[in-house]
Backbone of each chain as nested JSON, in Angstrom:
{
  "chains": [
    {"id": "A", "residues": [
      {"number": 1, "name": "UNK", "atoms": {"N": [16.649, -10.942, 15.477], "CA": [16.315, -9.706, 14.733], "C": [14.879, -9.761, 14.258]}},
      {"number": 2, "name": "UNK", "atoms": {"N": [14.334, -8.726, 14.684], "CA": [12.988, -8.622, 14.151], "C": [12.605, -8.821, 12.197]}},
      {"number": 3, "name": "UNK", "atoms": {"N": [11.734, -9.509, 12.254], "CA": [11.643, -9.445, 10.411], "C": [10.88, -8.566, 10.354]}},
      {"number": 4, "name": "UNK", "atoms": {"N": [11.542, -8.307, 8.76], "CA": [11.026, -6.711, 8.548], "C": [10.063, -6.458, 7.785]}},
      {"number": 5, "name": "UNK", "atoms": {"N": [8.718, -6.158, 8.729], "CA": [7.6, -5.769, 8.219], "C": [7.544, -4.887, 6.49]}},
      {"number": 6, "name": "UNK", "atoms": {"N": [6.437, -4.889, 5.889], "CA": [6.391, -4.114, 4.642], "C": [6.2, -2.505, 5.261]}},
      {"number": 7, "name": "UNK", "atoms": {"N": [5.661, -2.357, 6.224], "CA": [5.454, -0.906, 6.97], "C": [7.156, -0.445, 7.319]}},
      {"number": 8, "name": "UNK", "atoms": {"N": [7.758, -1.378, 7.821], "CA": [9.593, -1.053, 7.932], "C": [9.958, -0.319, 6.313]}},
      {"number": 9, "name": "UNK", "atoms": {"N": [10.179, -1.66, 5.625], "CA": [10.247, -1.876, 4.433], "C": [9.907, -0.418, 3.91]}},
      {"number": 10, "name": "UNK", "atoms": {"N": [8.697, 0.388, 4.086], "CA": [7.934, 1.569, 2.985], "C": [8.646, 2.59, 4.301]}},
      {"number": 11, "name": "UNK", "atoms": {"N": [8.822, 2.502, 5.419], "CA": [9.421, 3.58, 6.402], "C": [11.177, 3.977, 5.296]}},
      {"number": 12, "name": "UNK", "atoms": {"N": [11.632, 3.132, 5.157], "CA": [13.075, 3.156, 4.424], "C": [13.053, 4.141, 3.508]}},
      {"number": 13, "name": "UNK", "atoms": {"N": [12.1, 3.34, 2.094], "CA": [12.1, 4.066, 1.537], "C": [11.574, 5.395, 1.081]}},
      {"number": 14, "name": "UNK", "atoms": {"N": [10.807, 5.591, 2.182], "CA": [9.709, 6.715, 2.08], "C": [10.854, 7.77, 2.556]}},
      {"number": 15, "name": "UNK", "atoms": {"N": [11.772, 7.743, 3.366], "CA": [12.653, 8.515, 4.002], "C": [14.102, 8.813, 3.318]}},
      {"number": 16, "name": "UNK", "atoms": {"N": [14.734, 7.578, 1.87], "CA": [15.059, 7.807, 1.53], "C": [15.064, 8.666, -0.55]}},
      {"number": 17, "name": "UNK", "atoms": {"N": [13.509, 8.503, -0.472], "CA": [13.16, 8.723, -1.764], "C": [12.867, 10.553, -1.188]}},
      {"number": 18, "name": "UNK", "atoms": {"N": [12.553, 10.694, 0.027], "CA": [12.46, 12.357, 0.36], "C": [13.352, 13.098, 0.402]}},
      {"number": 19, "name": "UNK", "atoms": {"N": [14.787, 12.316, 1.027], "CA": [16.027, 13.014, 1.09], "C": [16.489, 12.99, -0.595]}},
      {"number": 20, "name": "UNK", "atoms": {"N": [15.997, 11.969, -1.267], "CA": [16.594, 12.369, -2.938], "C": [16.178, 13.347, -3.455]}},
      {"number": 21, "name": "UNK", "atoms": {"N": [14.992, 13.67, -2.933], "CA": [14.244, 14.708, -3.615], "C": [14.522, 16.614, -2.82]}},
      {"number": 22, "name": "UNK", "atoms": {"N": [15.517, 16.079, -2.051], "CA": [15.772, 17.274, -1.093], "C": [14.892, 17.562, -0.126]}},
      {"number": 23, "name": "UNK", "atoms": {"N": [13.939, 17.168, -0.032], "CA": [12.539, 17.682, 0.762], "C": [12.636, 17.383, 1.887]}},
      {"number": 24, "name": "UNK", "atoms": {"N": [12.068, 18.543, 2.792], "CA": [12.244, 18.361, 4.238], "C": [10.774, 17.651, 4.575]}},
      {"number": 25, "name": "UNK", "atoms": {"N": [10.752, 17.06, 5.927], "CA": [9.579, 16.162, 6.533], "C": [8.556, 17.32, 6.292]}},
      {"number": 26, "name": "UNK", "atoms": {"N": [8.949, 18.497, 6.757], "CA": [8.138, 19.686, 6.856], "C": [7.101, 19.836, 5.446]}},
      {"number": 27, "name": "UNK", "atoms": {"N": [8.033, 20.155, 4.74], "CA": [7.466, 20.564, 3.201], "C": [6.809, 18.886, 2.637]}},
      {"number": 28, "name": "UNK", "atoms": {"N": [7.277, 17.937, 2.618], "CA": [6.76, 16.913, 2.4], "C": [5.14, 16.434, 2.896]}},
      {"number": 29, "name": "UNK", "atoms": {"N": [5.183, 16.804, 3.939], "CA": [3.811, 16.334, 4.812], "C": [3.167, 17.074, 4.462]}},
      {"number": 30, "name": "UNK", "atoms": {"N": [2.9, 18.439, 4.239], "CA": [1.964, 19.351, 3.601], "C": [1.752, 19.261, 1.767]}},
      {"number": 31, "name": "UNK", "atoms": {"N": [2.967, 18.948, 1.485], "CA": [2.362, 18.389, 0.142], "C": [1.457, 17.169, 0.246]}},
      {"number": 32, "name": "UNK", "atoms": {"N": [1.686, 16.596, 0.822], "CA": [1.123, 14.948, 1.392], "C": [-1.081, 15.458, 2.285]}},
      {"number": 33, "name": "UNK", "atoms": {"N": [-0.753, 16.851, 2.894], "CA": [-1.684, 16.635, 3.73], "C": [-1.799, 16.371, 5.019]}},
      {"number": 34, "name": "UNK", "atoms": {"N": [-0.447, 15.917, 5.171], "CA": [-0.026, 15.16, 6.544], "C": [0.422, 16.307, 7.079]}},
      {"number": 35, "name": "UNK", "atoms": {"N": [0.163, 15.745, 8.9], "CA": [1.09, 16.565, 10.128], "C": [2.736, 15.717, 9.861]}},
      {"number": 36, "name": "UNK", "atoms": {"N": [3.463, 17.129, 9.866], "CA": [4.694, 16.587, 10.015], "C": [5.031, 15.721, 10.841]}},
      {"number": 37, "name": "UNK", "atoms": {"N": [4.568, 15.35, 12.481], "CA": [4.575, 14.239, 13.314], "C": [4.347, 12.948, 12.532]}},
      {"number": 38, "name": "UNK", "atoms": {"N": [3.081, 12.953, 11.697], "CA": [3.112, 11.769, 11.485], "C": [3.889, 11.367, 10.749]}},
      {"number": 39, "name": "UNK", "atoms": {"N": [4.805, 12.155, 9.972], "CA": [5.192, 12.023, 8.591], "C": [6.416, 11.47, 9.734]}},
      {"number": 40, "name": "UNK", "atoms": {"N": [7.111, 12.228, 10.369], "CA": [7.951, 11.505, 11.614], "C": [8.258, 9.94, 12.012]}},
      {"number": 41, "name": "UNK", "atoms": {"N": [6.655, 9.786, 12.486], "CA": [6.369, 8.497, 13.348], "C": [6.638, 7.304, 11.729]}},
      {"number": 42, "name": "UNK", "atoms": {"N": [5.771, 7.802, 10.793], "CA": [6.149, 6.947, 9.751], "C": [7.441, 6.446, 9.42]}},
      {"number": 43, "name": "UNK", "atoms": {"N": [7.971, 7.495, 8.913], "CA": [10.081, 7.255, 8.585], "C": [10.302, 6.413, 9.658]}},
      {"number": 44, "name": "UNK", "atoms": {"N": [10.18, 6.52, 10.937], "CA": [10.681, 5.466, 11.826], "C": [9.897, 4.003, 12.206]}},
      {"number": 45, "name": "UNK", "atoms": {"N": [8.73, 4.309, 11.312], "CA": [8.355, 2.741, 11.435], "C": [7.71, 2.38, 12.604]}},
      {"number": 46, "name": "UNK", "atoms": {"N": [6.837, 3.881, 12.865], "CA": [6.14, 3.404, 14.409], "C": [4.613, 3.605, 13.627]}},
      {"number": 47, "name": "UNK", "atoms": {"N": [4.357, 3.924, 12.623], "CA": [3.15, 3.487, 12.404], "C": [3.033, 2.839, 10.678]}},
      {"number": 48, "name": "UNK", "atoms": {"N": [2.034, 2.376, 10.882], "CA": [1.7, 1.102, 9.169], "C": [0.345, 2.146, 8.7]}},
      {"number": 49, "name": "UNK", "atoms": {"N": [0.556, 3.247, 7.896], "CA": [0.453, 3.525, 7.271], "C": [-1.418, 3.405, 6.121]}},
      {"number": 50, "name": "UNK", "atoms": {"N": [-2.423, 3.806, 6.275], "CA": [-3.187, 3.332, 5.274], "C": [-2.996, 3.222, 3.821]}},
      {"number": 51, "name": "UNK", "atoms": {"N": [-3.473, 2.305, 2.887], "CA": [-3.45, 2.539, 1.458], "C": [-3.347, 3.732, 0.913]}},
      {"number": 52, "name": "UNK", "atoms": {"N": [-4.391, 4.92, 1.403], "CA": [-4.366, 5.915, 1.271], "C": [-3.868, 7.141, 1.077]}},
      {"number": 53, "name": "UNK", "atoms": {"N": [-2.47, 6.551, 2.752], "CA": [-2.229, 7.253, 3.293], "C": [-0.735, 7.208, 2.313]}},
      {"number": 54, "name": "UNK", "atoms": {"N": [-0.555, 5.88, 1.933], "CA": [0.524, 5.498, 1.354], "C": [0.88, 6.608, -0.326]}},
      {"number": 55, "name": "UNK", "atoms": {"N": [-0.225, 6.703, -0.722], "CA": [-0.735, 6.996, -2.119], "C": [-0.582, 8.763, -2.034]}},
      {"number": 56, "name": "UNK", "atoms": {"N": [-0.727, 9.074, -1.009], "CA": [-0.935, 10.468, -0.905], "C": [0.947, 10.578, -1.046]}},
      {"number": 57, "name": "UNK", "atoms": {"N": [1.56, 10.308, -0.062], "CA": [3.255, 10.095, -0.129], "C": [3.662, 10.18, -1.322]}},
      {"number": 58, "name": "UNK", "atoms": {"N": [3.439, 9.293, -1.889], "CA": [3.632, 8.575, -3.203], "C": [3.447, 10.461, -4.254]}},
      {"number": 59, "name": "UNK", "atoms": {"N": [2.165, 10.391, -4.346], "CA": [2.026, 11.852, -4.863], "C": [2.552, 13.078, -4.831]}},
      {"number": 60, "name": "UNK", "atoms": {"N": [2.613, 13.006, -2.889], "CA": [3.355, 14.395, -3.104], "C": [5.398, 14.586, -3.313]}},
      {"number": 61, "name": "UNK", "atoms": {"N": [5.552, 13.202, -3.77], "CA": [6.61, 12.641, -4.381], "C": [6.884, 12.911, -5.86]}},
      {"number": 62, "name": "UNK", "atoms": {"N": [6.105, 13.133, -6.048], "CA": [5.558, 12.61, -7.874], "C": [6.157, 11.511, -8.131]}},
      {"number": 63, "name": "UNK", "atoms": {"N": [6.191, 10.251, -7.677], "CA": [5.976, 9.36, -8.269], "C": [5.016, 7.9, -7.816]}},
      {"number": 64, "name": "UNK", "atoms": {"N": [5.333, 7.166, -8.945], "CA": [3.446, 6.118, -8.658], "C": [4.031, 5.486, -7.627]}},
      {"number": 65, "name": "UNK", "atoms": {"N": [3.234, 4.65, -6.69], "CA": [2.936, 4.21, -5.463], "C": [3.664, 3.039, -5.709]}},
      {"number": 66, "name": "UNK", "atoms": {"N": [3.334, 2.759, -7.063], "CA": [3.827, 1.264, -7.6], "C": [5.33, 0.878, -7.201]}},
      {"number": 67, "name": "UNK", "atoms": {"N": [5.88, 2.234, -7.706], "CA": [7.771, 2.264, -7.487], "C": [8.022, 2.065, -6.013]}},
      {"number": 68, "name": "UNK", "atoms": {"N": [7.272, 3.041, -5.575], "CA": [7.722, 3.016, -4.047], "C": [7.599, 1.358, -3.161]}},
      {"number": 69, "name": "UNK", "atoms": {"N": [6.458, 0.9, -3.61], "CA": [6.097, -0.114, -3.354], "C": [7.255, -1.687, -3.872]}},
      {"number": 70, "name": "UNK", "atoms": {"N": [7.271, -1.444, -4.992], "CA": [8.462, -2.614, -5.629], "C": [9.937, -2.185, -4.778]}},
      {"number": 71, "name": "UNK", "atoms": {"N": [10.157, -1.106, -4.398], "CA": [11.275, -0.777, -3.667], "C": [11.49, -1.496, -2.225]}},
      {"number": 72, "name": "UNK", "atoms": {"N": [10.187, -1.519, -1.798], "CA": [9.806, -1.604, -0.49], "C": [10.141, -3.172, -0.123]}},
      {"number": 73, "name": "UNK", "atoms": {"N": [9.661, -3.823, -1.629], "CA": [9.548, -5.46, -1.408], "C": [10.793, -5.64, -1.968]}},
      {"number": 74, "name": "UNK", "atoms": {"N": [11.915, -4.865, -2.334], "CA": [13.31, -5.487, -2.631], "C": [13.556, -5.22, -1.299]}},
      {"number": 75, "name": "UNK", "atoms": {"N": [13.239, -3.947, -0.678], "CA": [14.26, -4.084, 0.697], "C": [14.132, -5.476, 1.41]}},
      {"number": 76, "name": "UNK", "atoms": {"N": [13.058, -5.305, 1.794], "CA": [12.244, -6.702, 2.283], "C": [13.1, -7.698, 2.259]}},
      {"number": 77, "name": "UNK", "atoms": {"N": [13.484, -8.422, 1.314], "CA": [14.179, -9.5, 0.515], "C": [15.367, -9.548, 0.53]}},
      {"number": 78, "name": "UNK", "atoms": {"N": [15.932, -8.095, 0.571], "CA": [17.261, -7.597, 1.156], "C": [17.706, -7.195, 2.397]}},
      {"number": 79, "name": "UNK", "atoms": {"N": [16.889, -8.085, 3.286], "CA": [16.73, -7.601, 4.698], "C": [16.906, -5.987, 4.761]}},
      {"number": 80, "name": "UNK", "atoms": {"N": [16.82, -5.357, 4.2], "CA": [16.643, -3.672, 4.381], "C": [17.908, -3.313, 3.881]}},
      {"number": 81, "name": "UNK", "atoms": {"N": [18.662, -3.889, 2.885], "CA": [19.94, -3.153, 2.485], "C": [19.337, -2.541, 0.818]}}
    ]},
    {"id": "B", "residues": [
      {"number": 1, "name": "UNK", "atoms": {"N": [-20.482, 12.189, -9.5], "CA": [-19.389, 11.004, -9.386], "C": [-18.6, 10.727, -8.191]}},
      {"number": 2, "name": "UNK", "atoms": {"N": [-18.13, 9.935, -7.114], "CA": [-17.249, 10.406, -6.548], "C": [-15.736, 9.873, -6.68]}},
      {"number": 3, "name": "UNK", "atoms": {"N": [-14.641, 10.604, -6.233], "CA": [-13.796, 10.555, -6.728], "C": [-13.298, 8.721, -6.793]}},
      {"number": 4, "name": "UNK", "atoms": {"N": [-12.458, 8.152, -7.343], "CA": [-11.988, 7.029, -7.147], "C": [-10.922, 7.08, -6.503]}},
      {"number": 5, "name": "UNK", "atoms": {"N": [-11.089, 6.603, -4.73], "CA": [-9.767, 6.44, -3.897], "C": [-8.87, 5.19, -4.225]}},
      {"number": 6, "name": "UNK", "atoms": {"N": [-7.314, 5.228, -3.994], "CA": [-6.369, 4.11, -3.676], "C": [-7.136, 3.234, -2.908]}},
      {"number": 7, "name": "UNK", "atoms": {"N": [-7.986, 3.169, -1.89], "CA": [-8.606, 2.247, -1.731], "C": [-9.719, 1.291, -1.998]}},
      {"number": 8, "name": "UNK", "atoms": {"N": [-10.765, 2.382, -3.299], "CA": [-11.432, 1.93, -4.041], "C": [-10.981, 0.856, -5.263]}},
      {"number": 9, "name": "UNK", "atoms": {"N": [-9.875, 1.434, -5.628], "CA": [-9.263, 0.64, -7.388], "C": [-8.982, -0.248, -6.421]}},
      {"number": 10, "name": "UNK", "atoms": {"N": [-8.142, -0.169, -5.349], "CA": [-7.469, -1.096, -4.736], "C": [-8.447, -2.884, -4.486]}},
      {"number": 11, "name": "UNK", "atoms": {"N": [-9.65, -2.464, -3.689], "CA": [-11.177, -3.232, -4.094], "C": [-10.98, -4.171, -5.058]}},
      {"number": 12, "name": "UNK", "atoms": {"N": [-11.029, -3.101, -6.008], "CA": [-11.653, -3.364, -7.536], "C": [-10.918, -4.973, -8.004]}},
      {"number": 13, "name": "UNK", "atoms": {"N": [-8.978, -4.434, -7.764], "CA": [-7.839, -5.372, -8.127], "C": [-7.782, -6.539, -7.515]}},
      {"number": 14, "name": "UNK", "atoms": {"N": [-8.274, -6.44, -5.912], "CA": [-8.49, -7.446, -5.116], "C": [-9.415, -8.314, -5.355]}},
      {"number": 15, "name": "UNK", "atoms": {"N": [-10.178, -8.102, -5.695], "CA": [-11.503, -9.241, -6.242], "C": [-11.503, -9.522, -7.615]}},
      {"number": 16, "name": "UNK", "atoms": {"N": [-11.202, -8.392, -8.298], "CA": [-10.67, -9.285, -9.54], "C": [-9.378, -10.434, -9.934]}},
      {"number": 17, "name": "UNK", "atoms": {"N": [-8.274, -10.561, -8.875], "CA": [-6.978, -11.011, -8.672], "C": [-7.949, -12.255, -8.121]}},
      {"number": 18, "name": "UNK", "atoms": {"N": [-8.574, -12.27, -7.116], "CA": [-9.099, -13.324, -6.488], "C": [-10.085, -14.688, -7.441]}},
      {"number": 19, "name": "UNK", "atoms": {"N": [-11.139, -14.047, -7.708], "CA": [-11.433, -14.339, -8.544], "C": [-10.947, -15.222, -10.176]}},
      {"number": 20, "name": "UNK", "atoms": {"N": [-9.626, -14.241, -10.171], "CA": [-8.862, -14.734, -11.315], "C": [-8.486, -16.185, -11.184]}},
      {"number": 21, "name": "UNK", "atoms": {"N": [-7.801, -16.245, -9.704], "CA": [-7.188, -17.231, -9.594], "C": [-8.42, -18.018, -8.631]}},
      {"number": 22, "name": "UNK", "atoms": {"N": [-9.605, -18.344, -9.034], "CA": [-10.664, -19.111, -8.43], "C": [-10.473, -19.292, -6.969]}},
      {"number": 23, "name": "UNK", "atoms": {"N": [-10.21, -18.6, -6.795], "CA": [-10.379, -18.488, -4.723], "C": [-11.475, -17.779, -4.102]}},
      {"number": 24, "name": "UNK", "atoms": {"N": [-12.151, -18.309, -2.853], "CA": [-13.025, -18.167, -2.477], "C": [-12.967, -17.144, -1.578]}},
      {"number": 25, "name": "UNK", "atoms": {"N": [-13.197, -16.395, -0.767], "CA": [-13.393, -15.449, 0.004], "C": [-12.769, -15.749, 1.157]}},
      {"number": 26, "name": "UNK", "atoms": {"N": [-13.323, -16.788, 1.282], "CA": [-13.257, -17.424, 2.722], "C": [-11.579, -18.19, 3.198]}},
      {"number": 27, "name": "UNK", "atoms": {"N": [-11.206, -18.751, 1.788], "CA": [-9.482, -19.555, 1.401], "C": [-8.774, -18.278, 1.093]}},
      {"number": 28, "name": "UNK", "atoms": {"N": [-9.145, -17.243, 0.99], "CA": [-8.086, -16.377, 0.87], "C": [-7.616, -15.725, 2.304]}},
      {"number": 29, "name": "UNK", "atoms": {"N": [-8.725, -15.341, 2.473], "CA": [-8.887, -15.206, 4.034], "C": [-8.219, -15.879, 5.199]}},
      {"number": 30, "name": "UNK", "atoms": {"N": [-8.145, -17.359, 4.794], "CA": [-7.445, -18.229, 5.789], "C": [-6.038, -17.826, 5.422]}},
      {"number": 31, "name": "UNK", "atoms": {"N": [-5.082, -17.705, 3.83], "CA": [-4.41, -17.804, 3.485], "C": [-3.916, -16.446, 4.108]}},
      {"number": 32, "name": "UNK", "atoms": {"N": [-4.598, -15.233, 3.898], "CA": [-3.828, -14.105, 4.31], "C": [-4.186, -13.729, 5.62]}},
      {"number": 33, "name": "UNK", "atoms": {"N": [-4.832, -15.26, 6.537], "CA": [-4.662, -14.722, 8.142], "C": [-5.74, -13.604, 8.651]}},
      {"number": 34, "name": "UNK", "atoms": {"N": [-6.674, -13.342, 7.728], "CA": [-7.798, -12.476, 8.094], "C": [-8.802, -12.756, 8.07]}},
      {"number": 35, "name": "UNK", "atoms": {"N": [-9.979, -12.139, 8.742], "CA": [-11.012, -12.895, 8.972], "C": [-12.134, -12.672, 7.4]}},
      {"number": 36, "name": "UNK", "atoms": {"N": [-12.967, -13.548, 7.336], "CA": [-13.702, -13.224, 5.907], "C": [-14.128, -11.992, 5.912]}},
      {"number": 37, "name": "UNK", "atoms": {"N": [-14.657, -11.963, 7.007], "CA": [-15.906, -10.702, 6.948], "C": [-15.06, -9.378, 6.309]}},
      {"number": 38, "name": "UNK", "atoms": {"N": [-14.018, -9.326, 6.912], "CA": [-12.811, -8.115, 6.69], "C": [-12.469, -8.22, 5.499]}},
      {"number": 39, "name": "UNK", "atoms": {"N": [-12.134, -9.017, 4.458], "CA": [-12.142, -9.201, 2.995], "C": [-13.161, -9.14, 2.141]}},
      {"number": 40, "name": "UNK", "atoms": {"N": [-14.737, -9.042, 3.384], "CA": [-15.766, -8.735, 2.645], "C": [-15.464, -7.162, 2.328]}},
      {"number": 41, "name": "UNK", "atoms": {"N": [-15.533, -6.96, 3.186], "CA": [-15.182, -5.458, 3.477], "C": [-14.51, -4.532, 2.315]}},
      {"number": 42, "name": "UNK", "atoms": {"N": [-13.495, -5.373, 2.277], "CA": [-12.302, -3.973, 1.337], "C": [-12.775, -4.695, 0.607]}},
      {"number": 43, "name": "UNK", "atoms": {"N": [-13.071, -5.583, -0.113], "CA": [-13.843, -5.95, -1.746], "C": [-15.221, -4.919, -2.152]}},
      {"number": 44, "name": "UNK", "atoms": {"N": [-15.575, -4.678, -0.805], "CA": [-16.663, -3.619, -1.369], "C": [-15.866, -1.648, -0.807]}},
      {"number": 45, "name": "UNK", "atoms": {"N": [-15.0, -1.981, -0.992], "CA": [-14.053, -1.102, -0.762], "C": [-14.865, -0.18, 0.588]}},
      {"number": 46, "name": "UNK", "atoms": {"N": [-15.014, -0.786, 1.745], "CA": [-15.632, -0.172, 3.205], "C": [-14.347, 0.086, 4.015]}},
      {"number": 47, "name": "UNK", "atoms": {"N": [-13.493, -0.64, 3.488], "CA": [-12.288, -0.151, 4.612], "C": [-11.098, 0.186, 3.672]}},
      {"number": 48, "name": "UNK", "atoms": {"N": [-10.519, 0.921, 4.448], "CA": [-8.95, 1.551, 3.839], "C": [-7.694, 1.339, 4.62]}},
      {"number": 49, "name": "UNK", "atoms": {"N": [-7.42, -0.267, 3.695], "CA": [-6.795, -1.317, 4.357], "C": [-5.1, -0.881, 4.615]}},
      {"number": 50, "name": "UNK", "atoms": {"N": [-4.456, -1.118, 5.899], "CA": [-3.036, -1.049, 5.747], "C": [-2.217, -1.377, 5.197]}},
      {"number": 51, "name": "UNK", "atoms": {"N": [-0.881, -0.906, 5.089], "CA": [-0.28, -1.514, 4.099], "C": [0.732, -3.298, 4.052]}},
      {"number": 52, "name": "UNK", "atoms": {"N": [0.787, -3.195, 5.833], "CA": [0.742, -4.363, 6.11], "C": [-0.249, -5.419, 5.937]}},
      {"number": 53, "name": "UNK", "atoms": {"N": [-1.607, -5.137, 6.2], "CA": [-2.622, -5.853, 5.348], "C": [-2.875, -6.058, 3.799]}},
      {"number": 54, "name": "UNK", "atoms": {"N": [-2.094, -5.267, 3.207], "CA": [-2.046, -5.445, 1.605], "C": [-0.971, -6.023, 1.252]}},
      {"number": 55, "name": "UNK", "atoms": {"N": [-0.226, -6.135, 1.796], "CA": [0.997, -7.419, 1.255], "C": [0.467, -8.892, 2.084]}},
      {"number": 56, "name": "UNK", "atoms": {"N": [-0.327, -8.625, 3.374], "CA": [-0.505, -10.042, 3.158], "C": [-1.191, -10.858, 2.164]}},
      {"number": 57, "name": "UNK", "atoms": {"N": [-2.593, -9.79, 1.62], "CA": [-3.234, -10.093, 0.584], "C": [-2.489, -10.66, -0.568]}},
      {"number": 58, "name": "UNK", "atoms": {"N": [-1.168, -9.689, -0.667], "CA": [-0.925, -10.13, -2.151], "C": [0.563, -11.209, -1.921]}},
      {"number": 59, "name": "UNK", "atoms": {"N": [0.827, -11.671, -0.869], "CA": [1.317, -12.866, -0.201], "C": [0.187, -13.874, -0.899]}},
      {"number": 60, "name": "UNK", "atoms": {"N": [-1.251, -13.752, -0.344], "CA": [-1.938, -14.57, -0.023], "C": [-2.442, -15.51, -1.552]}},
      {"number": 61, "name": "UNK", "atoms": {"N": [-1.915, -14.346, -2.511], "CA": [-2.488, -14.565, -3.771], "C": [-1.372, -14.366, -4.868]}},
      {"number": 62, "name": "UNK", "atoms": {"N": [0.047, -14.981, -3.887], "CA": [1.532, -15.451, -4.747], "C": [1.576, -14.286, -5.583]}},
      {"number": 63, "name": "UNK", "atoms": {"N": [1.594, -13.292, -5.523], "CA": [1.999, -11.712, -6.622], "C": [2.789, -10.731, -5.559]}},
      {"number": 64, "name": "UNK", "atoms": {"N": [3.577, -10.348, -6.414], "CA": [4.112, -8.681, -5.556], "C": [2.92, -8.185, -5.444]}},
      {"number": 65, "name": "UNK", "atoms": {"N": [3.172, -7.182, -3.949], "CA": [2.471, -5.946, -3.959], "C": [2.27, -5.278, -4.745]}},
      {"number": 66, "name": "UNK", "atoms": {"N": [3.285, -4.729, -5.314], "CA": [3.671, -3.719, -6.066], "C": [3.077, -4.145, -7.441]}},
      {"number": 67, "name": "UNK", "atoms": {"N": [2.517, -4.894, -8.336], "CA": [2.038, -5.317, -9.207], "C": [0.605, -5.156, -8.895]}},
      {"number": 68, "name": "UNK", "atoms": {"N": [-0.143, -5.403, -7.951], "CA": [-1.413, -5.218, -7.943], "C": [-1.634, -3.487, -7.521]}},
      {"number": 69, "name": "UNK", "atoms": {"N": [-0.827, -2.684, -7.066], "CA": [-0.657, -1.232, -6.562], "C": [-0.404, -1.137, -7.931]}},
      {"number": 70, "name": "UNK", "atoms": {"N": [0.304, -1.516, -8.881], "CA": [0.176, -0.744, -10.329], "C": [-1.163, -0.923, -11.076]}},
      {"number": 71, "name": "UNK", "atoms": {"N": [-1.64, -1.945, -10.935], "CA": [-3.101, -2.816, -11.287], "C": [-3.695, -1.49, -11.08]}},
      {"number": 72, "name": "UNK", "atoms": {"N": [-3.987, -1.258, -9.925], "CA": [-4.682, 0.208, -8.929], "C": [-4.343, 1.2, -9.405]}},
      {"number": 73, "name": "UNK", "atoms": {"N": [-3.6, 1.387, -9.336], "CA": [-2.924, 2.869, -9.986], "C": [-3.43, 3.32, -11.712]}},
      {"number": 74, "name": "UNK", "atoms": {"N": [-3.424, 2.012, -12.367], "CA": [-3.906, 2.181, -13.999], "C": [-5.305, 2.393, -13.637]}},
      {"number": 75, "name": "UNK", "atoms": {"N": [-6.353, 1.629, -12.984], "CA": [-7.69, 1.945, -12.811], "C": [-8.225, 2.993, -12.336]}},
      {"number": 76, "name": "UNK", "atoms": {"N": [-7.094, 3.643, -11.457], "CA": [-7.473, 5.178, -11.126], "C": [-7.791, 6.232, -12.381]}},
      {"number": 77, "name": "UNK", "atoms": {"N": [-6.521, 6.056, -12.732], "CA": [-6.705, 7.306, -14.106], "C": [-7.694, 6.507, -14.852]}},
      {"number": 78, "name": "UNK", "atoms": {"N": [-7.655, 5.408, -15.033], "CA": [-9.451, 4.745, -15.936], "C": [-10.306, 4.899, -15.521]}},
      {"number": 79, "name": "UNK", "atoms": {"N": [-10.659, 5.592, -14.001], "CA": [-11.581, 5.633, -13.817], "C": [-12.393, 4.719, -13.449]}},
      {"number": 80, "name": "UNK", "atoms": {"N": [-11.351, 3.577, -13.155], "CA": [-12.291, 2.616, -12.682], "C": [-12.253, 1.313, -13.403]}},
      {"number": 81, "name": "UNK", "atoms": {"N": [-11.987, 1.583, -14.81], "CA": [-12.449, 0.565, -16.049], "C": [-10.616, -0.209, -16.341]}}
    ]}
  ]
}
């Protein structure tokens, strides 16, 4: 089994902190700035993401990067459960 | 002024974290598997590092991610300070 990158890891939760929030990829990525594709390719963990790029997510989330991030490194640790 | 990016504070936390813990540029570098020059780099905040490259950093320098992304996150709204 592949180990699971922090880019896996932030794909998880980036996909499940959007569905909490009801938000479609659609409406998400334009709050974000983002093409919905990428917002796509991300959730599935086909691309790692810049600092930036991470922070913008994070925002058009409303919440800090920080959470998303400590989430990211429990999955991690929790092999992704 | 210009604005302060996630990848600027981000800089800022990285060389101050480094520093903190008396490491050299060059030993961190070995430690997080990257080359110096590239840690020259995002210390003068020139690149807008991935997020897989920012956990190795903060691998490299025994802390959660997510602790130095809050580090970042407080210096944003400070402005820096």
């Amino acid at each position: 089994m592949r180990r699971l990158e922090m880019s896996d890891a932030f794909a998880l939760v980036l996909k499940r902190s959007r569905q909490a929030k009801g938000l479609s990829q659609e409406l998400r990525a334009e709050k974000a700035n983002l093409h919905p594709t990428y917002i796509g390719l991300l959730e599935r963990s086909l691309r790692n993401p810049s600092l930036n790029v991470t922070k913008a997510l994070a925002n058009a989330l409303g919440v800090p990067l920080a959470r998303l991030i400590a989430e990211a490194e429990a999955a991690q640790k929790g092999k992704g459960r």
